[in-house]
N, C-alpha and C positions, 0 to 999 in steps of 0.2 A: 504494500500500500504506500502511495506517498501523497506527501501535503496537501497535493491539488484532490485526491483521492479521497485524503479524511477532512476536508470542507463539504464536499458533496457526500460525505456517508451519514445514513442515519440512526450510526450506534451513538449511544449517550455515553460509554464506558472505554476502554481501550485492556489490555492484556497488556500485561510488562512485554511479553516476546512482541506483539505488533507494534509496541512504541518503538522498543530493540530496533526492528527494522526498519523505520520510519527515518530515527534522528541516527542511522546507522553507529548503533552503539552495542554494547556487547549487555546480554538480561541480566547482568551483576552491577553494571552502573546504575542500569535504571532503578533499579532495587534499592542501591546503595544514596541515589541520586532522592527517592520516595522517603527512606528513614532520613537523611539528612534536612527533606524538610525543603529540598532545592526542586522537586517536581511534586506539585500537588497529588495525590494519590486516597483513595477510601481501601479500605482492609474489609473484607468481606470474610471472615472465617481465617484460613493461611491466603490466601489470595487476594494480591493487589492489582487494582483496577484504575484506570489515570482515566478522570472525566476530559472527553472529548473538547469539551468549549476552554476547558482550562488550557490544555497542548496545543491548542491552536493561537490563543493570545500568548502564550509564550513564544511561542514559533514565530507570531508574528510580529514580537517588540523583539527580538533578537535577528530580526532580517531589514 
């Protein structure tokens, strides 16, 4: 999936692994990037979930 891809999708949620390949980055950043607090993130059980609208205004003040 990329950027122009997750503008037009209609998930409200993301998967560490689909951000992974998004901001091509390895699912131990993203992980690490969610506890630090530096990407927004909800904990559903062991599984973290990155809201969509949030990765997109960061994507898009970092471009």
């Amino acid at each position: 999936m990329t950027v122009d891809e997750l503008r037009m999708s209609g998930k409200v949620t993301l998967t560490v692994a689909e951000v992974a390949r998004i901001l091509d980055l390895d699912e131990r950043t993203v992980r690490r990037a969610c506890s630090d607090g530096q990407l927004p993130c909800i904990h559903v059980g062991r599984r973290l979930l990155i809201p969509r609208e949030k990765l997109l205004l960061l994507v898009s003040a970092a471009a």
